[in-house]
C-alpha angles and dihedrals in degrees: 000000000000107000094117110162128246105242128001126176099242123028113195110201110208130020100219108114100285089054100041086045098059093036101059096038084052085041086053098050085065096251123135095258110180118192129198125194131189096206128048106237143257096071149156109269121162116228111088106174132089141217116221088224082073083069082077100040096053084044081064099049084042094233104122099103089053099049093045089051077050094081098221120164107277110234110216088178139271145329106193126172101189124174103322090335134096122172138143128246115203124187093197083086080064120111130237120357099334098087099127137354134194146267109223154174112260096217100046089041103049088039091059085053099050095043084051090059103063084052090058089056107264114135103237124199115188126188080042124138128196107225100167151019128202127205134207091208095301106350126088111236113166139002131211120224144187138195130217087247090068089258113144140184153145130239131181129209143194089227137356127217113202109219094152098122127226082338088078092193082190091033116048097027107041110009092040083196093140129120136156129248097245089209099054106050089136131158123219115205116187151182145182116236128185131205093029126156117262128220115259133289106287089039105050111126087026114121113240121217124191134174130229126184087263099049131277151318133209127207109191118170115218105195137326103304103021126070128188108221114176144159128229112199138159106262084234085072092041098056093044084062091044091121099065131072126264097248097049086046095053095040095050078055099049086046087058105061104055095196084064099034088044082051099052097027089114097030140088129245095231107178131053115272111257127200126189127157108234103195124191116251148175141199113220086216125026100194142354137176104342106355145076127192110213127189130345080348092078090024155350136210133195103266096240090124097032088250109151102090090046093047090045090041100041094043085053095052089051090049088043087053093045099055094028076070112038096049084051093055099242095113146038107251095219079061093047099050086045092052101054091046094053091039096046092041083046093057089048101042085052083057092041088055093054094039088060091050105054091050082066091082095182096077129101118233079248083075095044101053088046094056088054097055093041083062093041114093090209114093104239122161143170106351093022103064101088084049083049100058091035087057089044094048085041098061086226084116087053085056089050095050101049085055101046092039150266116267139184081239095059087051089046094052104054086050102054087041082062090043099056102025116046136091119155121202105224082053091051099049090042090052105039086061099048101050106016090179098055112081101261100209096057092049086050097061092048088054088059102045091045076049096071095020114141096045092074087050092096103171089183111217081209150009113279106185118128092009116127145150124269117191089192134101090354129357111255152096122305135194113219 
């Protein structure tokens, strides 16, 4: 257990799917990849749902036989009855191989990819905490770790990848670059129920989403017997219920939304009821010389589109091609590092963008399915709006851009989108009160934009135009 070497070219922190991912598409590229993980897997991990975009990622790692023989609920798409609104979406209308993806459980399905990964070739270590981190001026070199059975060691590294979730080992303890989207300081409250009633047929297997005043519920089936039923609300509401207990807050919320209480109405809550903020959050730099922050490590959104293990996957995929290439010698790693930043923040403000939309309850899926195709840079109209927002909630989008390209105007784009289209509600009612004679809607929308400022503050170190990613014949960055 504890022969960890000395010294490897690439240390991944953390083995959940941001971490597994970049380690065994740099093992695969032949390089010494080296990864260290706190927990021994498997383990209990919330966020069940899956992207089809994940369908390509997983094609990469070459771990798409294994997940499939896994048995995992297949996911066709969405039900969702929002506001006033209820519609499908089906991923089956979308094009090439990402035509569904699955609902799993998180610790059978990260443990698969870690265990995949030693047999790509990365040297995993489980039961393996980081303690510390040592810099040459502003590059990480070496870390110092330690195991539960008392066994300690150093080992030092070309480059590190932080994989290491909301903890941030980088982040939170040496960067200290993380703030918290103001707007988004949500709980989730949650439960496992069994003998529920399932959508109909077409949409078996779908998660169904449904909002309530307050904010929002899933219902994601798991497999043929378990359901995951949870609640997503602002901590402001969930203190004010404080004094009740967990379960009476989490069933009021359930009654509320009749499309989840008509669901479990003859089933059994089988599990105990689990609570965990889960706070939007940011990084103002993703990565810098030597190191990339993948994941929740660099950022976290509130899990309205499903969008943690893209985001994980996709932003792993990104570090893997920028070191794959700098330490080949095809890129300049300053570029590199540039690049990634710009293409991961790119892929979550993207999220950031939907997720404040659809608080807006007020709006009509018209209007969503306007605003997708307004950030895509495809030219879809009239009939292809709805196929405009599903590639968009899919992540499918995030997979186009990084092979076409990454531009200023991408990044231009999503600003000025913020800018002219968002209003959030908890902004709107604290600053109507406090200044009844401003327009409150335009404040609001400058609240929200001072709220995730900074990361749209991309002093590039380089230019990034025409730069992309290629998967063939090696993964790795590419100039037009």
């Amino acid at each position: 257990m504890s022969n960890i070497p000395n010294s490897t070219q690439i240390l991944v922190i953390g083995g959940g799917p941001a971490g597994s991912t970049a380690a065994t598409l740099l093992a695969r590229e032949g390089f010494d990849v080296t990864l260290l993980e706190r927990d021994f897997f498997p383990r209990y991990h919330i966020g069940e749902s899956l992207l089809p975009s994940a369908l390509e990622i997983f094609d990469l790692l070459g771990v798409r036989e294994k997940v499939e023989a896994q048995g995992f609920q297949r996911k066709p798409g969405a039900y969702l009855e929002w506001g006033k609104e209820k519609w499908s979406l089906n991923f089956g209308e979308l094009s090439g191989n990402h035509t569904y993806s699955f609902q799993v459980r998180r610790a059978d399905f990260d443990h698969l990819l870690l265990e995949h990964s030693k047999s790509q070739g990365v040297k995993v270590f489980e039961g393996t905490e980081i303690r510390q981190v040592s810099f040459d001026e502003n590059r990480p070199k070496s870390a110092t770790w330690s195991q539960s059975n008392g066994i300690t060691g150093e080992i030092s590294f070309d480059f590190v990848i932080d994989a290491s979730g909301r903890a941030g080992v980088l982040s939170t303890r040496y960067l200290k670059n993380r703030r918290n989207h103001n707007v988004f300081q949500n709980i989730a409250i949650w439960g496992y129920w069994k003998n529920v009633k399932r959508l109909p047929q077409g949409k078996e297997g779908a998660i169904a989403v449904g909002s309530i005043p307050e904010g929002w519920l899933w219902g994601i089936p798991l497999d043929e017997e378990i359901m995951s039923i949870g609640v997503v609300m602002h901590k402001d509401i969930y203190k004010e219920r404080r004094n009740k207990k967990l379960e009476e807050i989490y069933s009021e919320a359930i009654k509320e939304c009749s499309l989840i209480s008509d669901m479990i109405e003859p089933g059994q809550l089988v599990s105990e009821v689990k609570v965990e903020q889960d706070y939007s959050y940011t990084s103002d730099y993703f990565s810098g010389p030597g190191y990339f922050m993948s994941g929740d490590a660099a950022c976290f959104l509130d899990p309205l589109l499903s969008s943690g293990v893209h985001l994980a996957t996709y932003s792993a995929l990104l570090a893997a091609a920028s070191v794959a290439s700098i330490l080949r010698g095809e890129i300049d790693e300053a570029q590199a590092a540039t690049f990634y930043d710009k293409s991961y923040r790119q892929a979550y403000l993207r999220f950031l963008v939907f997720v404040s939309a659809f608080y807006d309850q007020n709006r009509g899926k018209d209007s969503y399915f306007w605003e997708a195709q307004k950030l895509s840079r495809h030219d879809f109209s009239g009939a292809d709006l709805k196929l405009a927002f599903l590639n968009l909630v899919s992540g499918v989008e995030d997979l186009v851009d990084a092979q076409e390209g990454v531009t200023e105007f991408a990044v231009n784009e999503m600003s000025k989108r913020i800018k002219e289209n968002h209003e959030l509600r908890q902004d709107k009612q604290a600053l109507a009160l406090k200044d009844k004679s401003t327009d409150s809607s335009v404040q609001a929308t400058n609240n929200f934009f001072n709220a995730v400022e900074g990361f749209f503050s991309l002093s590039a170190a380089g230019a990034i135009d025409g730069v992309y990613v290629v998967t063939k014949p090696n993964i790795g960055l590419c100039r037009v």
